[in-house]
C-alpha positions in Angstrom: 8.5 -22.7 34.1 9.4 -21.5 30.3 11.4 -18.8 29.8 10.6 -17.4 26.3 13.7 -17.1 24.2 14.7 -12.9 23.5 16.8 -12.9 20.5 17.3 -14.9 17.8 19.4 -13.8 14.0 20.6 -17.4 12.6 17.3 -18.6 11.3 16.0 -21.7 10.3 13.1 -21.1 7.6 10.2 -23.8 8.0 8.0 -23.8 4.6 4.2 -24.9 5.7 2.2 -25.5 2.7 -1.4 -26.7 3.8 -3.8 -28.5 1.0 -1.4 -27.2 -1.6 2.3 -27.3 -3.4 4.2 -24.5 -2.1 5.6 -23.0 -5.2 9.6 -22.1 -6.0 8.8 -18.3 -5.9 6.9 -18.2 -2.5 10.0 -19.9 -0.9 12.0 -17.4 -2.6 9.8 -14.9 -1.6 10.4 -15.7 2.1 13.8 -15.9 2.1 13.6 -12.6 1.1 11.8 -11.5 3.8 14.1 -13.2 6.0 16.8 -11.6 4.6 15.2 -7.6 5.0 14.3 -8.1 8.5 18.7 -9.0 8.8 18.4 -12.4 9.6 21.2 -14.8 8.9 19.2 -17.7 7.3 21.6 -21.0 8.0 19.1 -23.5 6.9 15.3 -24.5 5.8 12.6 -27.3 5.7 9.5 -27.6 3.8 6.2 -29.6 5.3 3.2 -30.3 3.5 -0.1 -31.2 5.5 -3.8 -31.2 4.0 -4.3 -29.5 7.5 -3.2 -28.0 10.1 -2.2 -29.7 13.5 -3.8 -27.7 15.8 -0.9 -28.4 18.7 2.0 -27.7 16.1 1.1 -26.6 13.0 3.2 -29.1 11.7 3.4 -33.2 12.6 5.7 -34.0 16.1 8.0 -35.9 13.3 8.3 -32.7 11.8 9.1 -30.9 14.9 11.8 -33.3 15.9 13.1 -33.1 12.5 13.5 -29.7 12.9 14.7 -30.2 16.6 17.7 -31.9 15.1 18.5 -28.8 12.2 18.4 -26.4 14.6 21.1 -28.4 17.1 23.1 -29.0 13.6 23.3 -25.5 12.3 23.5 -23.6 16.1 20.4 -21.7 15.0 18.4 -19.7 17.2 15.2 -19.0 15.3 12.8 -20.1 13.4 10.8 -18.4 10.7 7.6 -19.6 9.9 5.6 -19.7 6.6 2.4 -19.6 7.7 0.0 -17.7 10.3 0.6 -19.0 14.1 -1.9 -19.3 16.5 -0.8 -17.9 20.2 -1.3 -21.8 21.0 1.0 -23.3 18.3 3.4 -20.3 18.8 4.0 -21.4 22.6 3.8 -25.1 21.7 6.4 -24.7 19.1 9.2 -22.8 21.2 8.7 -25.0 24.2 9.3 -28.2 21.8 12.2 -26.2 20.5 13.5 -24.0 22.7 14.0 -21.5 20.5 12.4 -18.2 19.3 9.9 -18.9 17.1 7.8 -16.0 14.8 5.2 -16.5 12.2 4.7 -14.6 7.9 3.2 -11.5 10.0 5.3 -11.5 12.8 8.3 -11.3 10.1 6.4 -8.6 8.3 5.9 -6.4 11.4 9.5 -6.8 12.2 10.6 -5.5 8.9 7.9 -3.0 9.2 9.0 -1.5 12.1 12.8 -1.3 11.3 11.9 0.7 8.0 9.2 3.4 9.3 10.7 7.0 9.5 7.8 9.1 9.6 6.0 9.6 13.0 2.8 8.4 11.2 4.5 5.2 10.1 5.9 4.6 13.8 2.4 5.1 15.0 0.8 2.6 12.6 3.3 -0.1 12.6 3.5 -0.1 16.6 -0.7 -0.1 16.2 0.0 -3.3 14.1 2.5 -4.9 16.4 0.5 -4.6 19.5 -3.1 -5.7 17.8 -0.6 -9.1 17.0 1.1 -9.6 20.4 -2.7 -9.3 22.5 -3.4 -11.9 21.1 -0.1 -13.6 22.5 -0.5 -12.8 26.2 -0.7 -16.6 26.9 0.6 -18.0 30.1 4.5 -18.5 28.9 6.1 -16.0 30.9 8.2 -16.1 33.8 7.4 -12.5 35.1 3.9 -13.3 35.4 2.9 -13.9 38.9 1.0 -17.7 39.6 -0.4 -18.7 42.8 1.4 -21.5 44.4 0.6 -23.9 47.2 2.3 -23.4 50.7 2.4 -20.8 53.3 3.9 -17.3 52.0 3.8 -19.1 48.4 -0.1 -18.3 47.4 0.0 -15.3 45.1 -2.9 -12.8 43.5 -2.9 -15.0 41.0 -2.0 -13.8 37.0 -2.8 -10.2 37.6 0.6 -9.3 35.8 -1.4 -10.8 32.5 -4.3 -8.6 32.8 -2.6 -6.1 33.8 -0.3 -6.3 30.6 -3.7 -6.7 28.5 -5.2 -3.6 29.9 -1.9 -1.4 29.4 -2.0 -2.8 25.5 -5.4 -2.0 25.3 -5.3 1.3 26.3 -2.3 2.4 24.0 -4.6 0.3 21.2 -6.6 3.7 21.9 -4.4 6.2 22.2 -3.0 5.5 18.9 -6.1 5.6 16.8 -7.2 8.5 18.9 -3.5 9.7 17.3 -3.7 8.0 13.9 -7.5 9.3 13.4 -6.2 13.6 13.7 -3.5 12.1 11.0 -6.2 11.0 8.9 -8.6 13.9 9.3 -5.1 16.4 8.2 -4.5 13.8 5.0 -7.6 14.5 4.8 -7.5 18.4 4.6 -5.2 18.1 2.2 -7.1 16.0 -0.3 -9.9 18.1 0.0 -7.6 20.8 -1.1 -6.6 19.2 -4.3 -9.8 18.4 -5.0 -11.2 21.8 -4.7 -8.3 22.8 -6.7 -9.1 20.1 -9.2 -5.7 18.5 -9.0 -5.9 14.9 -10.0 -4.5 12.2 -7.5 -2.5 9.4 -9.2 -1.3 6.6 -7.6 1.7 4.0 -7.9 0.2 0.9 -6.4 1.6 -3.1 -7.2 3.9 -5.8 -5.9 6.5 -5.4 -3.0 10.1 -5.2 -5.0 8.2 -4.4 -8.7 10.0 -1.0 -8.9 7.6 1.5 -7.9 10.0 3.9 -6.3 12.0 3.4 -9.2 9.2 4.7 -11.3 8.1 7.1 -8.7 12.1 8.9 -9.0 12.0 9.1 -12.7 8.5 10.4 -13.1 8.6 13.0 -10.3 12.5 13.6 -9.8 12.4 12.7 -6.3 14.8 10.8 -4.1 13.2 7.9 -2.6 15.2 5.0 -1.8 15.4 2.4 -3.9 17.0 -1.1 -3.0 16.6 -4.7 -4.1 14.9 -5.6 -0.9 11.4 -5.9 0.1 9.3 -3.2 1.8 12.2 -0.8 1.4 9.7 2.1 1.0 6.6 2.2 4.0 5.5 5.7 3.9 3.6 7.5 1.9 5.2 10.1 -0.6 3.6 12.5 -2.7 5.0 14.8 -5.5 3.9 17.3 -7.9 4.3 15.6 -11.8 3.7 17.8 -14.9 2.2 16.0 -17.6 3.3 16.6 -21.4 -0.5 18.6 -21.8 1.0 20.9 -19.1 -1.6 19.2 -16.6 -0.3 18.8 -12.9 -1.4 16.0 -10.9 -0.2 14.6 -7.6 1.6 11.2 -8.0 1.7 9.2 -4.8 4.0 6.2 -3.7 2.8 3.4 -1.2 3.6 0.5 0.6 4.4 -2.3 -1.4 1.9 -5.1 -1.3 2.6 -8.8 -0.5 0.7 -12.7 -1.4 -1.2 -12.8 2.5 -0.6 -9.3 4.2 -1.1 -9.7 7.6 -4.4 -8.4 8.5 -3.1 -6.2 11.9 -1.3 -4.0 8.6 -4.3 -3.7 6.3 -6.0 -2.0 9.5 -3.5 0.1 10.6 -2.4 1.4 7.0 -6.0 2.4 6.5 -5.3 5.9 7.0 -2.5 5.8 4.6 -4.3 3.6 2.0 -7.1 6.1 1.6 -4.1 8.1 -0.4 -5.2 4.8 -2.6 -8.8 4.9 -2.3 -9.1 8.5 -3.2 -6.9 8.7 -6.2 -8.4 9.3 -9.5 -6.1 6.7 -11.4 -4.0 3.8 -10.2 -0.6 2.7 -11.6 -0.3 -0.7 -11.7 3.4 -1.2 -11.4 4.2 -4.8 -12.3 7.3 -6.6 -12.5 7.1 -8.3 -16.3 10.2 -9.6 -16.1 8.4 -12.3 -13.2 7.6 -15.3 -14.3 4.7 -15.8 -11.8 3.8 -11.6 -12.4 0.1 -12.6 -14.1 -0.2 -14.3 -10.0 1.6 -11.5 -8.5 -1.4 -8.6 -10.6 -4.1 -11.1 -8.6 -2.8 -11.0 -5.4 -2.7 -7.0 -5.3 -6.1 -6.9 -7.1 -7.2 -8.7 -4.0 -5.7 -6.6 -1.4 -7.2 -3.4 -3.4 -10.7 -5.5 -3.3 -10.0 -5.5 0.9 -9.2 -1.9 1.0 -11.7 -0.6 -1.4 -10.1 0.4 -4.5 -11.1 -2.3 -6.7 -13.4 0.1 -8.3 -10.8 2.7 -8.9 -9.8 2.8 -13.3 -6.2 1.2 -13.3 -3.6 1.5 -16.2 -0.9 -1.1 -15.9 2.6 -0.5 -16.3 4.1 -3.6 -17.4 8.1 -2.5 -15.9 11.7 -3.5 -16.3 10.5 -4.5 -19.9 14.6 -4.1 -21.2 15.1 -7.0 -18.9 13.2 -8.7 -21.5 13.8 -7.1 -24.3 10.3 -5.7 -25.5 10.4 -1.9 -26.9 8.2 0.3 -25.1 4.7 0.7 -26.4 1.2 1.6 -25.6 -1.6 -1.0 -25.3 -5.4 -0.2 -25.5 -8.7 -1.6 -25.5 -11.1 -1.4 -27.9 -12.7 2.2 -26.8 -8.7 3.3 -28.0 -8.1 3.9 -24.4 -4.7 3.4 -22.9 -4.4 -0.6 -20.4 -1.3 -1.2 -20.1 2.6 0.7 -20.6 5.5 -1.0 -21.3 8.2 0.8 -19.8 11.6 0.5 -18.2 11.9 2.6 -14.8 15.8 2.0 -14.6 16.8 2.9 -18.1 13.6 5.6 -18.6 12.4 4.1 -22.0 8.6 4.5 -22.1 8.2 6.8 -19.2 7.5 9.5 -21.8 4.7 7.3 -23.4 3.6 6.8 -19.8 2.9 10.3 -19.4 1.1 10.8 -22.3 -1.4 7.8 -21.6 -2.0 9.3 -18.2 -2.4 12.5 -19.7 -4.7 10.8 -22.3 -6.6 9.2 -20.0 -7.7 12.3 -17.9 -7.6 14.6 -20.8 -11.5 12.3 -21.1 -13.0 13.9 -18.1 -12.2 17.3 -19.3 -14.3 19.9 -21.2 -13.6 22.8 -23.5 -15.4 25.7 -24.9 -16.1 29.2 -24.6 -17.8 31.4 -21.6 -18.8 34.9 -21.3 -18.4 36.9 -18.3 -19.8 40.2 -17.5 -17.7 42.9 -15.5 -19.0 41.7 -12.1 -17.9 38.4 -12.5 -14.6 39.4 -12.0 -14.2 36.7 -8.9 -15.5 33.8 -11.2 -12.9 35.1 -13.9 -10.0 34.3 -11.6 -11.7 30.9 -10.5 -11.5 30.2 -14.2 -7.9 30.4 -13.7 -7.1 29.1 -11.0 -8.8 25.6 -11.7 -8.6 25.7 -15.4 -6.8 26.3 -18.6 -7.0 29.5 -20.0 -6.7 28.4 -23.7 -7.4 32.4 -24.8 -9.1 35.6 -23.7 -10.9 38.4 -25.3 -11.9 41.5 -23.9 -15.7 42.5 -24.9 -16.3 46.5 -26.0 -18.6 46.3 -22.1 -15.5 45.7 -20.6 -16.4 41.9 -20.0 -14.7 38.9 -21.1 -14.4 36.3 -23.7 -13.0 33.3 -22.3 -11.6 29.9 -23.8 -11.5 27.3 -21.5 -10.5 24.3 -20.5 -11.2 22.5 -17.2 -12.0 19.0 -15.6 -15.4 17.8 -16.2 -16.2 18.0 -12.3 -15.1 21.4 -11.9 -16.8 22.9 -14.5 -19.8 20.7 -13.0 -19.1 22.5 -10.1 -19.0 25.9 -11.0 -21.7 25.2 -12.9 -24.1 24.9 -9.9 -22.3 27.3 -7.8 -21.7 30.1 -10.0 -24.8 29.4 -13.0 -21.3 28.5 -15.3 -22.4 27.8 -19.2 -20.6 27.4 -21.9 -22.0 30.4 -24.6 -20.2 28.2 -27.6 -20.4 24.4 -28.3 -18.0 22.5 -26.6 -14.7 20.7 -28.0 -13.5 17.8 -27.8 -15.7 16.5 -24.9 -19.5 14.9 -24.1 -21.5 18.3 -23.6 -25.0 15.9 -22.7 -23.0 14.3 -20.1 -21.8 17.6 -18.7 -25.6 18.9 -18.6 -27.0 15.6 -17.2 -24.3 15.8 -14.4 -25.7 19.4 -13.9 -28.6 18.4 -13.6 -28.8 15.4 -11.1 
């Protein structure tokens, strides 16, 4: 009978590189993890295999190797670099008699010590018990087992079904939860959108300084720390751009090399914040020497989410640490790809805003409209989603109107409302307004 070690803080970390050299930063990268979800790391050990043992992950030299560290250093966990199977899991703490926990098992520990918000709660315990039903295996003492003998022969392991039903059923409950928190979200980006408020979003590595950047552009408190995963929920705050534009600037979760798959599904809801947004800010850490790695890896969770296809400006941060002045880069069009900018000291966060501002200032169109005395509702629309550059009042009482608006909501009102401009329009693409119209 195996009783399944409870707790565990002093931690061995065991580095698993398979078919590859497990770089300097990725160990780093671990300990780091090690270190948010508070535990006491007293030692470590690499292993390199071109493949997976399928009873230990690792070779049984290796495991007795690590046997012997854990008897040395009094530890009482091991940390894993690498994905576990339920299998290798069991195998590994019966060899060791230790508690034993995988890359996502650490992730959803530190995941679940940082949520706050119910929604957070609700998705991080969604992607803890997704993980453990897949480690029901036969490894616990409270499970009943049918023995031989008279008064000995049991129902058999009904405690494990019974545990798998329970988890399935809460699996249910909270999407049925999670799914009304997605349709209020939502709500309210429907609202923005009808009010033509544009959605920006801070997106990048785990520890790159988003919530830095998020404070200073938006004045906000969100806590900052040199940890990883420090900030899990979503927050969203009204920003004012230097063209007096208001947009809705958003800060996610962090993103991490191999995020654990249970998290990509149970985050949906708050990656859609993500998905929707009309520009992403790249935040990455220049100051990294493997950052150009680090800009792959959350290109590839944003392909698995589904805003690969969103327009991205990067902001190249913590560019003092470096040394490099803050500046603008563009493309050939003249369009703004990447801001160099410090979050800490605020140099460049001006030039941030203007390239943001620059970059939707594109989709917007400008010119004059004429409005009779009855169209006194669309008058006040005109306010309400655009910007009222002038107005003169006609000798019929109606109105001559300079505006300026966002490409789509002019597109809208133009359908709705039989909108036209009764002057050339400035500054923008008038065919690609009509065409839109049209189709």
């Amino acid at each position: 009978m195996f009783d399944r070690p409870q707790r565990g803080e002093r931690a061995v970390l065991l580095d698993v590189s398979l078919g590859r050299a497990g770089g300097r930063e990725d160990q780093q990268e671990f300990e780091a993890l090690a270190t948010s979800a508070n535990a006491e790391v007293v030692a470590r050990i690499a292993s390199r295999r071109p493949s997976a043992n399928p009873r230990f992950l690792v070779g049984k030299g290796k495991v007795d190797e690590l046997g012997e560290l854990i008897r040395q250093s009094q530890a009482n966990l091991v940390l894993v670099d690498h994905e576990l199977t339920p299998r290798q899991e069991l195998n590994l703490e019966r060899a060791l008699d230790c508690r034993v926990v995988d890359r996502t098992g650490l992730i959803l520990d530190i995941f679940a010590q940082r949520a706050r918000t119910a929604a957070g709660k609700l998705q991080v315990e969604l992607a803890q018990l997704v993980h453990l039903s897949t480690r029901l295996v036969r490894g616990w003492t409270h499970l009943e087992r049918q023995k031989g003998g008279i008064g000995l022969r049991g129902p058999g392991e009904t405690q494990l079904e019974t545990d798998r039903r329970l988890i399935g059923r809460r699996i249910k409950r909270l999407n049925r939860r999670l799914d009304r928190l997605a349709r209020q979200r939502g709500q309210g980006r429907h609202y923005r959108r009808k009010r033509q408020v544009p959605a920006v979003s801070l997106v990048g590595y785990t520890n790159a300084g988003k919530s830095t950047l998020f404070n200073r552009l938006s004045g906000a408190s969100v806590a900052v720390a040199d940890q990883l995963f420090v900030t899990l929920d979503p927050t969203l705050r009204k920003v004012c751009l230097p063209d007096d534009t208001t947009i809705v600037l958003t800060d996610t979760v962090g993103f991490i090399r191999e995020i654990p798959h249970e998290l990509i599904a149970a985050f949906h809801s708050t990656l859609e914040e993500t998905v929707a947004a009309r520009l992403l800010l790249h935040v990455v850490d220049c100051a990294d020497p493997d950052h150009q790695e680090r800009v792959i890896q959350v290109n590839e969770v944003l392909g698995r989410i589904g805003a690969d296809h969103r327009p991205v400006i990067q902001v190249y941060n913590k560019a003092d640490i470096l040394g490099f002045p803050p500046r603008i880069d563009r493309a050939e069009t003249g369009m703004p790809t990447r801001v160099w900018v410090s979050a800490r000291t605020g140099e460049g966060v001006e030039d941030l805003l203007a390239a943001i501002a620059e970059f939707l200032h594109k989709d917007r169109v400008r010119g004059t409209v004429r409005l009779n005395v009855s169209e006194a509702k669309l008058r006040a629309l005109l306010y309400d989603r655009g910007k009222v550059l002038a107005e003169r009042v006609q000798e019929d009482g109606g109105w001559e109107i300079d505006i300026e608006m966002d490409r789509r909501g002019f597109v809208h009102l133009q359908r709705r409302e039989n909108l036209q401009f009764a002057s050339e329009i400035a500054d923008c693409k008038a065919a690609a307004v009509q065409q839109e119209a049209a189709t």
